[in-house]
Backbone bond lengths (Angstrom), bond angles and torsions (degrees), N, CA, C in turn:
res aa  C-N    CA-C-N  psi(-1)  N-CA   C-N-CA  omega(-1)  CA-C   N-CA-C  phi
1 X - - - 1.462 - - 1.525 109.19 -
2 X 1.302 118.63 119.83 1.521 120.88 172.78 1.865 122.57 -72.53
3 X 1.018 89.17 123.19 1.715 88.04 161.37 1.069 127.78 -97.00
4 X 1.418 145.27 145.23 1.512 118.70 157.80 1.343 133.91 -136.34
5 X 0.972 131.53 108.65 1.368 131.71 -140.68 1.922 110.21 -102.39
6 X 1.160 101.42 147.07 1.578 102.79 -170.27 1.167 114.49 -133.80
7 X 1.335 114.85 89.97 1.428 116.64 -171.41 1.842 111.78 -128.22
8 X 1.412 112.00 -179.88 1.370 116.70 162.14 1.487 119.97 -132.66
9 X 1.367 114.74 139.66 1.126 148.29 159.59 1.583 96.48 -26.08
10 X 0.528 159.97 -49.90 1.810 150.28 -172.07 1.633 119.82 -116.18
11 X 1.698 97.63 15.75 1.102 104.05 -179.18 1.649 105.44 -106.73
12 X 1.721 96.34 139.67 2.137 96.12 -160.82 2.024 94.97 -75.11
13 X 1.228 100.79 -51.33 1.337 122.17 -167.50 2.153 99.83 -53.49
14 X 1.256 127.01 -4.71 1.455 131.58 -166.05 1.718 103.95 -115.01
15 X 1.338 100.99 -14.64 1.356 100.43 -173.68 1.752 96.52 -104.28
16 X 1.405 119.34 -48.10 1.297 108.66 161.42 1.382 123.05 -61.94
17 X 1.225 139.86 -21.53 1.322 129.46 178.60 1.826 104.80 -85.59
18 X 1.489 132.35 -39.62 1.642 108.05 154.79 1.188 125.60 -58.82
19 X 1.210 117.53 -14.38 1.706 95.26 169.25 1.250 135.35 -89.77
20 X 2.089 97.63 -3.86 1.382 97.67 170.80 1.408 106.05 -86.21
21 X 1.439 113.71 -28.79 1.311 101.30 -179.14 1.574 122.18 -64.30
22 X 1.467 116.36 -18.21 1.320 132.22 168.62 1.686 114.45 -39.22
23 X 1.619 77.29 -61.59 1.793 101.46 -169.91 1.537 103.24 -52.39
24 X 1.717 120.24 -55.85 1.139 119.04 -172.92 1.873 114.61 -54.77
25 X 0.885 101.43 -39.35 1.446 132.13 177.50 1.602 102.84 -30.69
26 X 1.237 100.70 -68.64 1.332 117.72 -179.61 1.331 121.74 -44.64
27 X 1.473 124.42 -50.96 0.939 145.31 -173.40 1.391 115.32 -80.55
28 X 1.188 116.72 -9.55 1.393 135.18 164.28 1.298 138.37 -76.65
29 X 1.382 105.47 93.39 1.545 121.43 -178.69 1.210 109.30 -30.94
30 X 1.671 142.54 -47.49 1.466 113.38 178.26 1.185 110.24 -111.73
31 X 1.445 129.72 37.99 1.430 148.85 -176.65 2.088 101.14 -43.30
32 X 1.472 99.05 -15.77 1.658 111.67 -157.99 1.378 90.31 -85.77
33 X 1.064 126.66 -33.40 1.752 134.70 -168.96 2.015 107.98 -112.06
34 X 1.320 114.92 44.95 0.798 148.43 -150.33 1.995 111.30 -115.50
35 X 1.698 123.77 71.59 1.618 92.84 -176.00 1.453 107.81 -101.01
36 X 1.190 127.52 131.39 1.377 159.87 -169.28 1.391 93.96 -71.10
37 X 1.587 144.19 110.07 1.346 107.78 156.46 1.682 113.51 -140.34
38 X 0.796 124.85 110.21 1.911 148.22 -170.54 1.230 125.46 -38.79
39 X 1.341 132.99 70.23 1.620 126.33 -144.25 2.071 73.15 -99.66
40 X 2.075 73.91 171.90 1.428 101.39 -167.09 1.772 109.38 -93.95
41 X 0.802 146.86 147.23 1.449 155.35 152.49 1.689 131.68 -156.21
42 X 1.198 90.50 119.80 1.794 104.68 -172.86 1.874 99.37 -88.06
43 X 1.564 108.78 129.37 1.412 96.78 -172.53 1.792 83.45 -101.14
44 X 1.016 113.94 10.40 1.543 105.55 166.75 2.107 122.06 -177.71
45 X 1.401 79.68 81.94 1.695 103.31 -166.55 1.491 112.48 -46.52
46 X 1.785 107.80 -7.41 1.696 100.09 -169.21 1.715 96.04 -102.84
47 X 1.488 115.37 2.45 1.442 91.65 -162.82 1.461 111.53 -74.55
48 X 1.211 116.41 162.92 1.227 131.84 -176.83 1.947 111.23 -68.85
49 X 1.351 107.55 166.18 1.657 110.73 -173.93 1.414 101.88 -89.81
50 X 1.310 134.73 -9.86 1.515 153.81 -155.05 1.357 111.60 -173.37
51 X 1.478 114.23 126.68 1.250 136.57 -164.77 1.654 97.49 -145.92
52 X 1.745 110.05 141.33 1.698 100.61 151.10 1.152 87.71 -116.72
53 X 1.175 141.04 68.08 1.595 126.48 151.83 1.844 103.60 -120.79
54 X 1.122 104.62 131.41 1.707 105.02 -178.68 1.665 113.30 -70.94
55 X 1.463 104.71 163.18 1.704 104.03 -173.68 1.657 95.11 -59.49
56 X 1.369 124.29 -47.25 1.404 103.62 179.98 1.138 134.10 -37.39
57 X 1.320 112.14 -47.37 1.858 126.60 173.59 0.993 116.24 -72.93
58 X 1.160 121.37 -18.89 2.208 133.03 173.64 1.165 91.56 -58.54
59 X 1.752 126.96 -65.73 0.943 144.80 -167.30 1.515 135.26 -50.36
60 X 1.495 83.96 -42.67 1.934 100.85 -178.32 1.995 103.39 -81.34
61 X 1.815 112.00 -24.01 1.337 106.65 169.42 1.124 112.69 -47.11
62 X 1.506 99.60 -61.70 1.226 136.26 -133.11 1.942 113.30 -62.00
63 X 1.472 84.92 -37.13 1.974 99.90 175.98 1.909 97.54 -138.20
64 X 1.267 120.83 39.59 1.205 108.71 132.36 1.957 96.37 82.89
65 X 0.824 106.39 45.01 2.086 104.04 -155.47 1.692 86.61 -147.72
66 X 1.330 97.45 141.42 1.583 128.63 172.22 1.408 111.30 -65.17
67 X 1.337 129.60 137.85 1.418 112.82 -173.72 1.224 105.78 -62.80
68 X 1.035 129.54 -18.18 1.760 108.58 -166.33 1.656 97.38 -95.33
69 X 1.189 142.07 -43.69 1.268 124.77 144.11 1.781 131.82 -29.74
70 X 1.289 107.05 -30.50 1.607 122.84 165.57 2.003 97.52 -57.63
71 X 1.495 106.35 -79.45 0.871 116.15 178.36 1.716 134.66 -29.77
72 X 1.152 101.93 -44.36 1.409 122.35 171.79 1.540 118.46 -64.47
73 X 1.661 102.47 -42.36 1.594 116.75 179.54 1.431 94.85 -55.08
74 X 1.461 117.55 -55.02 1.660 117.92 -150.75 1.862 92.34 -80.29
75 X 1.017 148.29 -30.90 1.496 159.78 163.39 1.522 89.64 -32.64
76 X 1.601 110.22 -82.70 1.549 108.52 175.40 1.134 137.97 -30.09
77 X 1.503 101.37 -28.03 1.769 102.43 -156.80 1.863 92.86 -93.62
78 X 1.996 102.38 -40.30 1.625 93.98 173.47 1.956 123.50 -64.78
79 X 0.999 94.00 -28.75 1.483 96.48 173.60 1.603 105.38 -47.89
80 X 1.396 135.18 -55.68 1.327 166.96 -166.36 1.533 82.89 -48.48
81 X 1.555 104.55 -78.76 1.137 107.30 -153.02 1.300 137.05 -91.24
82 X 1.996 94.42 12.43 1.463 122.53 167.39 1.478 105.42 -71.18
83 X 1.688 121.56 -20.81 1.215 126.71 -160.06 1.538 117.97 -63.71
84 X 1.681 76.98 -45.27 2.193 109.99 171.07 1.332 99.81 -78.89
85 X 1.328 148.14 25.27 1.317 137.94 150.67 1.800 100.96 81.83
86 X 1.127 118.57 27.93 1.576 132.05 -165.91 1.494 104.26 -107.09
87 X 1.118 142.45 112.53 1.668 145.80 156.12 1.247 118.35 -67.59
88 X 1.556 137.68 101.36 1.071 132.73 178.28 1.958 114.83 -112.58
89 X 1.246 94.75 124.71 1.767 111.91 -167.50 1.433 99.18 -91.83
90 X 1.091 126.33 65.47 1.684 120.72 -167.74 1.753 104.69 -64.50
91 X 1.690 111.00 -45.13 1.058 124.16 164.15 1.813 122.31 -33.74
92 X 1.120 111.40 -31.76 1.809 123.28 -169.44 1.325 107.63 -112.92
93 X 1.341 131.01 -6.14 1.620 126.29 -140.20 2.038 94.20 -92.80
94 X 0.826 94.49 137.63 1.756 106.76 -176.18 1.624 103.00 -93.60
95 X 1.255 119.61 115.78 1.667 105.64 -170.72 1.453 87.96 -108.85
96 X 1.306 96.15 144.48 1.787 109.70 -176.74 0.788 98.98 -153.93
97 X 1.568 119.82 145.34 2.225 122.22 153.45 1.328 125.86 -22.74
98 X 1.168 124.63 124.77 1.483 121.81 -159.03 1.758 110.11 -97.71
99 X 1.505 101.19 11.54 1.455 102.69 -165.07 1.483 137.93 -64.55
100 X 1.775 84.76 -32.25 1.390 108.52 169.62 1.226 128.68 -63.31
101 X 1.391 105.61 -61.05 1.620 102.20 153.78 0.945 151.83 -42.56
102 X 1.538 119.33 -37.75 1.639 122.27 156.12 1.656 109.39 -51.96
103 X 0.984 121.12 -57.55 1.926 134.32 165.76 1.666 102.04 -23.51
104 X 1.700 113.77 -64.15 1.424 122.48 153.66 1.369 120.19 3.20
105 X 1.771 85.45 -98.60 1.431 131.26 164.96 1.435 110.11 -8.37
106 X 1.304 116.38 -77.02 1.631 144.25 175.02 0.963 108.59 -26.43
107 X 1.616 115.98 -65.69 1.598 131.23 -173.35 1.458 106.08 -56.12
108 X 1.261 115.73 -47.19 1.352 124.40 -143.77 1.312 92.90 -73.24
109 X 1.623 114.81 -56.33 1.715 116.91 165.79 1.057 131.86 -26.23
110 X 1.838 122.14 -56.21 1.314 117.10 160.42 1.461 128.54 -72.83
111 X 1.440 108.37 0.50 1.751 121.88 172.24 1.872 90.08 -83.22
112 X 1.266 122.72 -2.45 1.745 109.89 -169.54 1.740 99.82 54.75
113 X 1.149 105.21 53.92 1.931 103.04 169.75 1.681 94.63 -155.53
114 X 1.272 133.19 30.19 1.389 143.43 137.95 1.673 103.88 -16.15
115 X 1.605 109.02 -69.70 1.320 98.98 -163.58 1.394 140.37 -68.79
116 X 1.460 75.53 -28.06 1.772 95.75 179.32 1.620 115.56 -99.15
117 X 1.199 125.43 -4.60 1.259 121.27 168.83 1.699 125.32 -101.26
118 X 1.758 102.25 -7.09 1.373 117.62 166.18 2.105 103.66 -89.10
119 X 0.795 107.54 -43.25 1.621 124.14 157.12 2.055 94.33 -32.53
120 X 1.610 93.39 -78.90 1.672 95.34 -165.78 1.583 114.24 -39.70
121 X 1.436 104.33 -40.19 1.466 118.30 -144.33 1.740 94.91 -76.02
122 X 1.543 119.90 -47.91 1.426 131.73 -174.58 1.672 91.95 -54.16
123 X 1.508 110.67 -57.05 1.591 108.19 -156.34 1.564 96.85 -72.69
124 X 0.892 128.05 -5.73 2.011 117.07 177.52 1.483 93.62 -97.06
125 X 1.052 120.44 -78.22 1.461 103.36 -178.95 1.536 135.31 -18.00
126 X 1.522 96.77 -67.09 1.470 102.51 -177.89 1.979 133.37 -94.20
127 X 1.635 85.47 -8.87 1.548 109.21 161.11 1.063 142.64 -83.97
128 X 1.717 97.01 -56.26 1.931 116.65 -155.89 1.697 68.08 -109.49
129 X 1.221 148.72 55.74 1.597 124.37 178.88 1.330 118.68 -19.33
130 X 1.175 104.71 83.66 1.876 126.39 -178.20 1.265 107.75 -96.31
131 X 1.819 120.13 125.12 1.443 101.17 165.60 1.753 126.17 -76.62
132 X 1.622 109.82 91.40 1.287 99.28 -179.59 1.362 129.71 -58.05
133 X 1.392 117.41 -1.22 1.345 95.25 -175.32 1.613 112.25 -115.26
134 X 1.638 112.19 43.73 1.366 162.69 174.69 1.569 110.71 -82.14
135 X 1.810 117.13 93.67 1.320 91.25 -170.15 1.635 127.73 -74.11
136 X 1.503 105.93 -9.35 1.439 117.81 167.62 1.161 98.01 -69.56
137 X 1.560 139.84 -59.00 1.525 127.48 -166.51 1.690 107.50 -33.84
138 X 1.677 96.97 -61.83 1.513 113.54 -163.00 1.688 99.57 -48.01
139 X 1.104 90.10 -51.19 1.695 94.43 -167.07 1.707 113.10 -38.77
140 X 1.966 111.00 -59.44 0.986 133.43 175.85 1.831 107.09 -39.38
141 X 1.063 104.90 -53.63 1.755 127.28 -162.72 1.686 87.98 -74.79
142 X 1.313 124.53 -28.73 1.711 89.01 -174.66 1.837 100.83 -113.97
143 X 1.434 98.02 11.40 1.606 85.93 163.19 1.479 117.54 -74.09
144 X 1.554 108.29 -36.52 1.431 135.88 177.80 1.584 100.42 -44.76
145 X 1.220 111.81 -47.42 1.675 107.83 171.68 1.311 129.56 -65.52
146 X 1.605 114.39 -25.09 1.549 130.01 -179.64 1.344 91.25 107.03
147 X 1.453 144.27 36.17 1.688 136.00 143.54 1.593 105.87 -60.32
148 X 1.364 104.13 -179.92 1.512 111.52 169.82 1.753 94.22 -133.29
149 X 1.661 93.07 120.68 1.332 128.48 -173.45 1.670 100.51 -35.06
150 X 1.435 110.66 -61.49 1.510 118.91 -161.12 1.606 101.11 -64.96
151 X 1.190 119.84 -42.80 1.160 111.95 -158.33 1.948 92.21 -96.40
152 X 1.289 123.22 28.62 1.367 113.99 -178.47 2.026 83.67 -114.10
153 X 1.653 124.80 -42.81 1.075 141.15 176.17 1.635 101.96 -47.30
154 X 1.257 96.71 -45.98 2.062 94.90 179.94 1.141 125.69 -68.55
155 X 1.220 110.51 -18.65 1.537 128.94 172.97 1.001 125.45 -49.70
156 X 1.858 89.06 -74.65 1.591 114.48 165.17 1.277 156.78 -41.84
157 X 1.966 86.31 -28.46 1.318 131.67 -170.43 1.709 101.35 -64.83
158 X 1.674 80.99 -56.45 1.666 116.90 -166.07 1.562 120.16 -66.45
159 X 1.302 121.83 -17.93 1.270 134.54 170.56 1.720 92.06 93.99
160 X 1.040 114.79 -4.48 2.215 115.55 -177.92 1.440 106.81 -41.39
161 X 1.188 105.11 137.86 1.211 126.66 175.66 1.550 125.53 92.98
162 X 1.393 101.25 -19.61 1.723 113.25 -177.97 1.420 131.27 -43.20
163 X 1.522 101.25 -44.65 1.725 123.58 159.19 1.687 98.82 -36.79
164 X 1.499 113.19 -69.80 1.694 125.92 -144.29 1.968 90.45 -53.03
165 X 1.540 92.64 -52.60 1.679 97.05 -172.17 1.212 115.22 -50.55
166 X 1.866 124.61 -37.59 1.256 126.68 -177.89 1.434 129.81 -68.64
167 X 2.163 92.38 -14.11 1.805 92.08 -161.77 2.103 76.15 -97.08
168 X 0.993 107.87 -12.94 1.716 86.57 -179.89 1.143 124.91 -85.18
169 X 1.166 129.47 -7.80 1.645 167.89 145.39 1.218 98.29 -53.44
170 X 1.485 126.00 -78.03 1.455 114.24 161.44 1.576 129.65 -26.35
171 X 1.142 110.69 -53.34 1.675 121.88 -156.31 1.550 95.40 -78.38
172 X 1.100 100.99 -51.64 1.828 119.59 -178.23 2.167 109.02 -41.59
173 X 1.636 86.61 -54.46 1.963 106.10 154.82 1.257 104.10 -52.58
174 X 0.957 142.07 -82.80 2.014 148.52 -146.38 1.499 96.73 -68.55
175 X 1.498 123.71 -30.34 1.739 119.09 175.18 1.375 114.48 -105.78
176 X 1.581 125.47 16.89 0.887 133.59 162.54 1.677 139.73 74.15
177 X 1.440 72.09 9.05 1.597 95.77 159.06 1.656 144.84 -41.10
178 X 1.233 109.78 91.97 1.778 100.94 -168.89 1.261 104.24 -113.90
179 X 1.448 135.52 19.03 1.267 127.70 159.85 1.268 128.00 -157.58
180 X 1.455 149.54 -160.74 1.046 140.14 -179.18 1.782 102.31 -138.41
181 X 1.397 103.19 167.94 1.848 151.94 -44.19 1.505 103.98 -43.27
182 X 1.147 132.05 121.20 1.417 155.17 -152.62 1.682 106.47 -141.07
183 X 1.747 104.33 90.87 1.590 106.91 -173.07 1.807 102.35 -108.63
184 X 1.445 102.32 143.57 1.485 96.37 -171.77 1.848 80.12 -134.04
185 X 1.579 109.50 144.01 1.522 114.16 178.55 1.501 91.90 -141.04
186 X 1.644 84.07 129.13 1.752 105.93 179.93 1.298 107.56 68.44
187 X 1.264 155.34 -16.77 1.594 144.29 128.53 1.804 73.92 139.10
188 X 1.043 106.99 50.90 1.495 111.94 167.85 1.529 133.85 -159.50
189 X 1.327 100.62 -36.09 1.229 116.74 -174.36 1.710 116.98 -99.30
190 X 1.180 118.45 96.62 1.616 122.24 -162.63 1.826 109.35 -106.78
191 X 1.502 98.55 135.83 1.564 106.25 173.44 1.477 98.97 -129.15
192 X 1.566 110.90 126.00 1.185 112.34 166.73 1.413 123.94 -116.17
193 X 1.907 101.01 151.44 1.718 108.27 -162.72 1.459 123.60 73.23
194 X 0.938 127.53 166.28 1.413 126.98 165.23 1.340 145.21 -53.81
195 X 1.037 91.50 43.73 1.551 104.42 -172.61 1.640 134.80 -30.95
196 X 1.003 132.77 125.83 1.528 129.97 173.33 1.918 111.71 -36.67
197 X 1.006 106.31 134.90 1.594 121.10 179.96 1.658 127.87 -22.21
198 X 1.893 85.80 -32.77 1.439 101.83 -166.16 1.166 117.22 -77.04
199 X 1.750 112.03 -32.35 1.207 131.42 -168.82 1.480 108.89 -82.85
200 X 1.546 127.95 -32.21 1.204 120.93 163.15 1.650 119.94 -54.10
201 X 1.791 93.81 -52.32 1.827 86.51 178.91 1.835 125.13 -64.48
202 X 1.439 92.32 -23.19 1.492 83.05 -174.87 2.208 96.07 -73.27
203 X 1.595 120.43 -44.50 1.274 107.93 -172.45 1.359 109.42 -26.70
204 X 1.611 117.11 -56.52 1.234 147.03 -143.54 1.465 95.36 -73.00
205 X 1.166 127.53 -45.82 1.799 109.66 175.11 1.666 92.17 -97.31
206 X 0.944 151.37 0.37 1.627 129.12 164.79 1.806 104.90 -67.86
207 X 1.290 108.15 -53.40 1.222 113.24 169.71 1.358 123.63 -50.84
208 X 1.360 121.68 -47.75 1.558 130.60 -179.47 1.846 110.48 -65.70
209 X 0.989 105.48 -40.04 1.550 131.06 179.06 1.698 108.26 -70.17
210 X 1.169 99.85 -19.10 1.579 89.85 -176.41 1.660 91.44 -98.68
211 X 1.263 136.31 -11.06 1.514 124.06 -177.07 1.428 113.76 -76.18
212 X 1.367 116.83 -24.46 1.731 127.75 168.83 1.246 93.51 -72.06
C-alpha cells in the first residue's frame, strides 16, 4: 500500500506529523507491505538562500504578530514536538529556500536513501540548526547517509531533479493541496496536518481495509 506524504523541510508541523505517522506505523500489522514515498512542497518558493532575519521575525511578518507573540507560537509548537521525542532550536534555526534539498531528496530516493536523508534533512534544520540550503551543508548531510559527495555536488551543480520537485508541486495543486504535512494512502485516503496518533492508525486500517 503506498503512502505519500507532502511536506517541507522547514516546515515544524511536517516533521511532527512523520513521526506520528512513524509511531502509527509501527504498530501496524502490515507496516511490512508499507511504500513510503516523499513528495516535494515549498511552504514558501520566494524565500531567499540567506536571510539575517530569525524564524521568529519570518514569523511575526509573516502573520502579522509581535515578536514575542512570534516567539511564544514557535515555544508551542517545540513543546508539541518534544512530545514525539523531536528537539526544536527555534532560537538557532537558519531559514533558507528549501529547494535544494527537495532536489537532494529526489536523488537520494533513487539512491534507495529516501528515508534516511529526508530523516537527515528535518533533524539539521530543526536540531543541529544547519543551513540546509548550503550546498556544502547538503553535500556534508548526504554523505552522512552513505551518498557520494561528488556525485551529490553534480546534481546540484546541474540543476537535477528540479522538474521532479515541480511535478510534485504540481500534483500537490491538481489534489488540492494548500498546506503541509499532507498524507494521502492508496491515492485516496487523505489526512491533513499533524494529526493526533489515533487518526493516523485508524487512516491506516480504513485504507488497508478497503483493499479486501
Amino acid at each position: 500500500m503506498k503512502i505519500e506524504v507532502w511536506s517541507d523541510f522547514g516546515c515544524p508541523f511536517c516533521y511532527i506529523g512523520k513521526r506520528r505517522l512513524e509511531r502509527a506505523l509501527e504498530s501496524f500489522s502490515h507496516r511490512d507491505e508499507i511504500e513510503l514515498v516523499y513528495r516535494s512542497f515549498e511552504l514558501d518558493p520566494g524565500a531567499p538562500k540567506d536571510t539575517e532575519s530569525s524564524i521568529h521575525e519570518l514569523l511575526a511578518v509573516k502573520y502579522g504578530l509581535s515578536l514575542e507573540q512570534a516567539q511564544e507560537s514557535n515555544r508551542n509548537v517545540a513543546q508539541q514536538a518534544q512530545t514525539e521525542g523531536l528537539t526544536y532550536n527555534f532560537d538557532t534555526i537558519i531559514p533558507t529556500n528549501t529547494f535544494d534539498a527537495h532536489r537532494l531528496a529526489h536523488y537520494a530516493g533513487e539512491q534507495g536513501k529516501a528515508k534516511e536523508m529526508t530523516e537527515r534533512l528535518f533533524r539539521a534544520y530543526f536540531t543541529d540548526s544547519l543551513h540546509i540550503g548550503d550546498w556544502d551543508t547538503l553535500i556534508r548531510l548526504a554523505e552522512e547517509v552513505g551518498l557520494d559527495g561528488a556525485a551529490v555536488r553534480e546534481v546540484l551543480e546541474q540543476n537535477t531533479f528540479a522538474d521532479a520537485v515541480r511535478e510534485d508541486e504540481n500534483e500537490a495543486r491538481r489534489l488540492g493541496i494548500r498546506g503541509v504535512p499532507f498524507f494521502v494512502l492508496r491515492g485516496k485516503y487523505a489526512v491533513s496536518g499533524a494529526q493526533p496518533l489515533e487518526i493516523f492508525q485508524g487512516a491506516l486500517l480504513r485504507a488497508w481495509e478497503d483493499l479486501s
